[in-house]
C-alpha positions as CSV (number, residue, x, y, z in Angstrom):
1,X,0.0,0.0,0.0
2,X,1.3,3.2,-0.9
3,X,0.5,6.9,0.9
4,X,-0.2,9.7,-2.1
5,X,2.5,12.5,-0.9
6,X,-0.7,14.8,-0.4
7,X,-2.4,12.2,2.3
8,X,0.2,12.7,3.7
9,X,0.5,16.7,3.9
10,X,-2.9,16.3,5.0
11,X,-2.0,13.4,8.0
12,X,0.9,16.3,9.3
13,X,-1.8,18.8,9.3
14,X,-4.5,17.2,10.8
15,X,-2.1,16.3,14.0
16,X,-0.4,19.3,13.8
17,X,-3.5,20.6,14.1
18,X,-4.5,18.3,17.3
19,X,-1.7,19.2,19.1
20,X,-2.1,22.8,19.5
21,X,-5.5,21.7,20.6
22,X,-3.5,20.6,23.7
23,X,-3.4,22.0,26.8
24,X,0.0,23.1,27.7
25,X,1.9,24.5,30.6
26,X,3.4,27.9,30.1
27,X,6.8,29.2,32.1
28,X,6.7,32.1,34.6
29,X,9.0,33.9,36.7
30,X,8.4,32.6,40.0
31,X,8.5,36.3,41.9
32,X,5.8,37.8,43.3
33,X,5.1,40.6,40.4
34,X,5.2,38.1,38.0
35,X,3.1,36.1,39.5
36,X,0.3,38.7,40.9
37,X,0.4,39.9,37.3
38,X,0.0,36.7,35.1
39,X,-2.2,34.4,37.8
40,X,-5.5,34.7,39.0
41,X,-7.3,33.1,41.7
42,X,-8.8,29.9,40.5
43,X,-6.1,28.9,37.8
44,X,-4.2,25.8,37.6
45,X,-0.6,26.1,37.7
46,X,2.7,23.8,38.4
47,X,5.0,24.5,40.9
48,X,8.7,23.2,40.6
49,X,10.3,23.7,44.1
50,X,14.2,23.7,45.3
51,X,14.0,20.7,46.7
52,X,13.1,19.0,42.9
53,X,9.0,18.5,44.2
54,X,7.0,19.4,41.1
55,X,3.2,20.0,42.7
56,X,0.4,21.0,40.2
57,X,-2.8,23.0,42.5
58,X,-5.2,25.8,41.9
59,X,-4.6,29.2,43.0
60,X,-6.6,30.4,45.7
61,X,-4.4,33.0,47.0
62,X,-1.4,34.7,46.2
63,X,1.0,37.2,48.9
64,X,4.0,38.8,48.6
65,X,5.6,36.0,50.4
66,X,4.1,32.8,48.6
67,X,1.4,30.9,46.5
68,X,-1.8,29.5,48.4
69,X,-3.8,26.2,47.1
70,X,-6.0,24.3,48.9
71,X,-4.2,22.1,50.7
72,X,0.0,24.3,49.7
73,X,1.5,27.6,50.6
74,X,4.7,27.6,48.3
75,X,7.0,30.5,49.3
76,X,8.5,31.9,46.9
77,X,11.8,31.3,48.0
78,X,11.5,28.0,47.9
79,X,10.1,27.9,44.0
80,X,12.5,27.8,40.7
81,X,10.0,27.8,38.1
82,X,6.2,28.1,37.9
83,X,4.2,27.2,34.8
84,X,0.4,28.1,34.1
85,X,-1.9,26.1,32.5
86,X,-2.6,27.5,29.1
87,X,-5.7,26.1,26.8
C-alpha cells in the first residue's frame, strides 16, 4: 500500500493541528510581580520547588511571600519555576 505525498500533507496537518489543541503548561518567573500579574485566583498552575518536588494546585491565594492552594502555601523562595496552564 502506498501513501499519495498529499495524504500525507494532510495526516501532518490534521495532527499538527490536534496538538495545538493541547493543553500546555506555560513558564513564569516565580516572583511575586510576575506572579500577581499573570495568575488569578482559581487557575491551575505547576510549581517546581528547590528541593526538585513538582506540585500542580489551583490558585486560591497569592502574597508577597508565597502561592496558596487548597491544601500548599509555596514561598516563593523555595520555588524555581512556575508554569500556568494555558488552553
Amino acid at each position: 500500500m502506498h501513501i499519495k505525498p498529499y495524504q500525507r500533507i494532510f495526516g501532518f496537518l490534521v495532527v499538527t493541528m490536534m496538538l495545538n489543541a493541547c493543553t500546555t503548561m506555560r513558564p513564569i518567573e516565580p516572583t511575586p510581580t510576575e506572579v500577581k500579574q499573570h495568575f488569578k485566583i482559581g487557575d491551575t498552575i505547576k510549581v517546581y520547588t528547590t528541593d526538585g518536588t513538582a506540585i500542580t494546585f489551583e490558585v486560591v491565594d497569592i502574597t508577597e511571600e508565597a502561592v496558596i492552594g487548597t491544601r500548599e502555601t509555596i514561598p516563593f523562595t523555595d520555588i524555581v519555576k512556575v508554569e500556568k496552564k494555558k488552553i
